[in-house]
C-alpha positions as CSV (number, residue, x, y, z in Angstrom):
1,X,56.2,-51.8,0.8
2,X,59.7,-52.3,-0.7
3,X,62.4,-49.9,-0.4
4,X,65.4,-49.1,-3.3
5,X,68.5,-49.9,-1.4
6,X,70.8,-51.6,-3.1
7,X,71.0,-52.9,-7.0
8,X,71.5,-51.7,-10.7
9,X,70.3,-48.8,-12.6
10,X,69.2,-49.8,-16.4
11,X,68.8,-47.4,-19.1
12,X,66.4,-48.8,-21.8
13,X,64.8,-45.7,-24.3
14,X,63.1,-48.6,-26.6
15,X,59.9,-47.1,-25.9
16,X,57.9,-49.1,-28.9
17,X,58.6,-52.2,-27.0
18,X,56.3,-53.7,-24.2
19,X,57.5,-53.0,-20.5
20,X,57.5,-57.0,-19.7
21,X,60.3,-57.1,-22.6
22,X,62.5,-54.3,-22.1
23,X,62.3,-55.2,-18.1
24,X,63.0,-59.2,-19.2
25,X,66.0,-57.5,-21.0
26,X,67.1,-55.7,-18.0
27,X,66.9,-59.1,-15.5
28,X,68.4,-61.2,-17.7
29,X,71.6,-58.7,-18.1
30,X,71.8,-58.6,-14.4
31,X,71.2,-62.4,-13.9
32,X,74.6,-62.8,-15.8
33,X,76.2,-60.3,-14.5
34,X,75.5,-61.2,-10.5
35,X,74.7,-64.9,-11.3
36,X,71.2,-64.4,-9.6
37,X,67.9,-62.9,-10.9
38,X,67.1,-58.8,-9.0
39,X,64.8,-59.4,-6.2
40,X,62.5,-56.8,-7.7
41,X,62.4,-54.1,-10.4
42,X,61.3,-50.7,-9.7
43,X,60.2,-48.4,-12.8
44,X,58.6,-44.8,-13.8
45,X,55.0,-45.1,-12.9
46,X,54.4,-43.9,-16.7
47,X,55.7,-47.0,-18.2
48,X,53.4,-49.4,-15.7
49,X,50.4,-48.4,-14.0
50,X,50.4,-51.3,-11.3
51,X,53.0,-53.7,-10.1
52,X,53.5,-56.5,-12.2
53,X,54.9,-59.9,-11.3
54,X,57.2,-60.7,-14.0
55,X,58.3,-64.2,-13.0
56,X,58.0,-66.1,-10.3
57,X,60.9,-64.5,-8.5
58,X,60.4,-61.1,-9.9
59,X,58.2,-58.5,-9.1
60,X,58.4,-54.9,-10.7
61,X,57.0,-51.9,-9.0
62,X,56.0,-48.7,-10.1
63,X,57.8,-45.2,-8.1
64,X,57.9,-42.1,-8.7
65,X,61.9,-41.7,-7.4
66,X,62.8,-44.0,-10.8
67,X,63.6,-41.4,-13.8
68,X,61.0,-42.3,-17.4
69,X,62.7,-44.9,-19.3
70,X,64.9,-46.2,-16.5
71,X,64.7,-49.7,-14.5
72,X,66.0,-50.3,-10.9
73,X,66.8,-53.8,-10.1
74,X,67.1,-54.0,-6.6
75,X,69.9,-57.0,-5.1
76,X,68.7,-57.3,-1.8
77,X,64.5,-58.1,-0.5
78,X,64.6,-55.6,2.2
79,X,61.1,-53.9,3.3
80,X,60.3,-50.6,4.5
């Protein structure tokens, strides 16, 4: 189980795109802005059902504490 700690809240309404894009968006944002890709993303469980390994590095996880239409990408790999 991973735990929201410490990273980057996106906003992203561009709802007739599909999740894997607007969360590549969102990584590849915060790979140039911290010069490393998010350790894992964290959305609404209404935009993704189950988690979904995105790349090889990330993985994005559905939870309920994420807002619709918003994407957490955590900095750090800590573990509950």
């Amino acid at each position: 189980m991973y735990k929201m700690n410490n990273g980057m809240l996106w906003y992203d309404n561009q709802t007739d795109k599909p999740i894997e894009v607007r969360v590549q968006q969102a990584v590849d944002y915060f790979t140039t802005k911290y010069g490393h890709p998010p350790f894992c993303c964290f959305v609404h469980p209404e935009m993704l059902d189950k988690p979904l390994q995105l790349t090889d590095t990330v993985k994005v996880i559905p939870n309920g504490h994420i807002l619709k239409n918003h994407i957490w990408l955590e900095i750090s790999g800590d573990k509950a």
